[in-house]
C-alpha positions in Angstrom: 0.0 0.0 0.0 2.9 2.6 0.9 4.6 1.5 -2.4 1.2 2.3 -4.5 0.9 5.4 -2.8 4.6 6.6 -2.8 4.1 6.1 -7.0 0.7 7.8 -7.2 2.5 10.9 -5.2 5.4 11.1 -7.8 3.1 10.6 -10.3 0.7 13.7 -9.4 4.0 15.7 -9.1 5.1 15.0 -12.4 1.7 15.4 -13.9 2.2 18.8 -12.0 4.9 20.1 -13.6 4.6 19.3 -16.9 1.6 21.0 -17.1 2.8 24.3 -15.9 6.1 23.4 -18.4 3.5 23.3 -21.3 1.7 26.4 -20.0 5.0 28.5 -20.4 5.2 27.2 -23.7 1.8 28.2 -24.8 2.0 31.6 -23.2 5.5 32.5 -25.2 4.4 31.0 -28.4 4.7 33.3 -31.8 1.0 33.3 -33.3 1.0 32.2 -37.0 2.4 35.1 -39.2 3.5 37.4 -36.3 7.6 36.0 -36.9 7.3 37.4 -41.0 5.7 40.9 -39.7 9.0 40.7 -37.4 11.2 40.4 -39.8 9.2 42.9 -41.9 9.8 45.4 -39.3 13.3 44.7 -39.0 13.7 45.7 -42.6 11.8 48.7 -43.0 13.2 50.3 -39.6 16.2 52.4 -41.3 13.2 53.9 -43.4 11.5 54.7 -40.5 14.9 56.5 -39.1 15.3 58.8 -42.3 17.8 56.7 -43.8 18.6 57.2 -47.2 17.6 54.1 -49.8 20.1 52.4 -51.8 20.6 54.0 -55.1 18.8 52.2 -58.0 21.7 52.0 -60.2 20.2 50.1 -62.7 18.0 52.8 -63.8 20.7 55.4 -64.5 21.7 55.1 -67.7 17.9 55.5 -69.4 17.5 58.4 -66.5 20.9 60.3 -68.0 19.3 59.5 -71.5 16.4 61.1 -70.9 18.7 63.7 -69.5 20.9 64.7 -72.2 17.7 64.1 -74.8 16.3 67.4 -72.5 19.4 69.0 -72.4 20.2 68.9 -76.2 16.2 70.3 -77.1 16.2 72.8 -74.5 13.4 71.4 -72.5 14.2 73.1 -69.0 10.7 72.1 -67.9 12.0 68.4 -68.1 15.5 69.5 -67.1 14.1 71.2 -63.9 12.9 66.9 -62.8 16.1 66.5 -62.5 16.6 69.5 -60.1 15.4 69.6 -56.4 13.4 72.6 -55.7 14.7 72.9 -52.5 18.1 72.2 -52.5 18.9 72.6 -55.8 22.5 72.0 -58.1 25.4 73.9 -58.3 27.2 75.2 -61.6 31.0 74.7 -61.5 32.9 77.1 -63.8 36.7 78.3 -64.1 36.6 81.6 -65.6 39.6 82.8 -64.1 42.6 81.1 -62.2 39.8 79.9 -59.4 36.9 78.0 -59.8 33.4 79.7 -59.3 30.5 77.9 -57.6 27.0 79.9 -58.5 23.3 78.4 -56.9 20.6 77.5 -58.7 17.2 76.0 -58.0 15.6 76.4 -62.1 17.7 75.3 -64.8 16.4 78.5 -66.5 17.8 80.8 -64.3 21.2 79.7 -65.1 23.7 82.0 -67.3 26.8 81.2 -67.6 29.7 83.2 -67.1 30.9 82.5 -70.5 28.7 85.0 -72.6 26.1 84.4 -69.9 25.0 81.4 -71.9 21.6 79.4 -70.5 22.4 76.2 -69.1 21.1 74.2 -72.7 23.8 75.9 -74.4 26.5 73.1 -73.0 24.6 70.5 -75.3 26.9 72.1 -78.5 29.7 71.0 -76.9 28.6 67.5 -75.9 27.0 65.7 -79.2 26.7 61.9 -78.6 27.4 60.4 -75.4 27.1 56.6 -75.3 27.5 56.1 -71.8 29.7 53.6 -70.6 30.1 52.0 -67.1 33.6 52.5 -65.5 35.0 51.1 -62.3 37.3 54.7 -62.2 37.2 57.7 -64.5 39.9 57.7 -67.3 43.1 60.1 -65.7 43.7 63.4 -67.2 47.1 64.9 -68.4 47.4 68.3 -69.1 50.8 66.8 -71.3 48.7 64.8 -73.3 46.3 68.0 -74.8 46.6 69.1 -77.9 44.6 69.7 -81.3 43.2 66.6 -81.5 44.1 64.9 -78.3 42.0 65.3 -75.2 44.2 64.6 -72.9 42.4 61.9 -71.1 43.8 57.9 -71.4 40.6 56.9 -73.0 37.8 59.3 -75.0 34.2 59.2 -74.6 31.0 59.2 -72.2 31.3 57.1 -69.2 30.2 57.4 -65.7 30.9 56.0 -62.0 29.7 55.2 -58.7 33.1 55.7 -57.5 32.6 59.0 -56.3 34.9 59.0 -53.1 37.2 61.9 -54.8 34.7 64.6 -55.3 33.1 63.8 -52.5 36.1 64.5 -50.5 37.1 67.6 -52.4 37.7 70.8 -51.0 37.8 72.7 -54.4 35.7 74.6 -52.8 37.6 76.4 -50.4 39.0 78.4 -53.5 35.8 80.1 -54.3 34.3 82.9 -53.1 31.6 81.3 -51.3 30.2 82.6 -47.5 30.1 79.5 -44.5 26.6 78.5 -45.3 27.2 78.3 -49.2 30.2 75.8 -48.3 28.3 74.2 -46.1 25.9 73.3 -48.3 28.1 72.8 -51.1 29.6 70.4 -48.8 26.7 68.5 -47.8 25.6 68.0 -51.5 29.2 66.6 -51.9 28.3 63.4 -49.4 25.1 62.9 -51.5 26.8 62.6 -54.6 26.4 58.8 -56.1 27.2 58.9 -60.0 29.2 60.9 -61.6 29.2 61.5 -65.7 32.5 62.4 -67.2 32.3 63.3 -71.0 36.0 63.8 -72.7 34.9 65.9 -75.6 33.7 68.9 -73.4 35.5 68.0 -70.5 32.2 68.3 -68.5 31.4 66.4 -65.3 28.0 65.8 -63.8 27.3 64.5 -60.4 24.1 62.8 -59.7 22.3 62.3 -56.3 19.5 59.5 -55.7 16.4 61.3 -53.8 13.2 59.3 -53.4 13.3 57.5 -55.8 14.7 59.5 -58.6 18.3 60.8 -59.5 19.2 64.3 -59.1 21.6 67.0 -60.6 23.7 68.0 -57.9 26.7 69.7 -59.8 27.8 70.6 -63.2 31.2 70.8 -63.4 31.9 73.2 -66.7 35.3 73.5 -66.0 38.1 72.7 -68.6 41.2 71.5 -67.1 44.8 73.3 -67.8 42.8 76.5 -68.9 43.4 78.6 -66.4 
């Protein structure tokens, strides 16, 4: 009799405490689709932060198309798409022995210190430009210019996400520009993600990706060893 109910004891204890095992269990259980919206979450929250998105690369070249197609018919409407009306794109010009940085916010507004040309006028200078992929930019040598020679190690349109060196350039500094102008020309700098190099006319163009779209931060108009 004390063996039977020694067993039914340890029985009831075990019974016991498996039961309030199985409870915790059931209490700390994910319900069914709860562990995707996790994830989900996860994933969204640097968009939720401000963070910028990763620019859609893959879209630049017919975006720059469409680009130069409005640059070389003078459609500033469709030019100005690729301008933020709130921050805006500088215009980079050398027409001395220092570089001259000059705001706009409308592509119309532009004139350009040479002849105060409007911004279309640069499309004379550019013709084709079949854009080209490039790990880095082809070098420049001022050595290497001459009538028919640009002066860079390889000729045409290409463009980069390599942007580290005009990011980090303090070019700036040499224009006449007040501490909130190189502030902001500064802070445009870290935004850059592509930039378009076209040998023929020396240009550079340095894109920004902003909600979704890409962004004329800077023309560069300069031409090098001119000065």
């Amino acid at each position: 009799m004390q063996r039977l109910i020694k067993q039914y004891l340890i029985y009831s204890i075990s019974a016991v405490v498996l039961a309030g095992c199985g409870h915790e269990r059931q209490g700390t259980a994910i319900p069914e689709g709860q562990g995707i919206d996790s994830v989900e979450a996860v994933q969204e929250e640097p968009n939720r932060k401000g963070e910028p998105t990763m620019p859609d690369t893959s879209r630049f070249e017919e975006d720059f198309t469409d680009f130069l197609h409005a640059l070389q018919s003078g459609d500033t409407a469709a030019l100005n798409g690729f301008v933020s009306a709130q921050t805006g794109f500088w215009l980079i010009e050398q027409p001395g022995a220092l570089p001259a940085y000059t705001h706009y916010t409308a592509v119309q507004d532009v004139r350009r210190s040479y002849q105060q040309l409007p911004f279309t006028s640069i499309s004379r200078d550019m013709g084709r430009c079949d854009l080209l992929p490039r790990q880095v930019l082809p070098e420049f040598d001022c050595g290497a210019m001459d009538g028919t020679a640009s002066g860079y190690t390889e000729d045409g349109c290409f463009y980069t996400s390599n942007t580290a060196g005009f990011r980090n350039t303090d070019m700036w500094q040499y224009a006449s520009l007040t501490d909130q102008q190189a502030e902001q020309v500064q802070e445009l700098q870290q935004q850059v993600a592509i930039t378009v190099l076209h040998t023929a006319s020396y240009f550079r163009f340095h894109f920004g990706y902003r909600k979704g779209r890409w962004q004329l931060l800077f023309a560069d108009l300069r031409i090098p060893c001119s000065a």
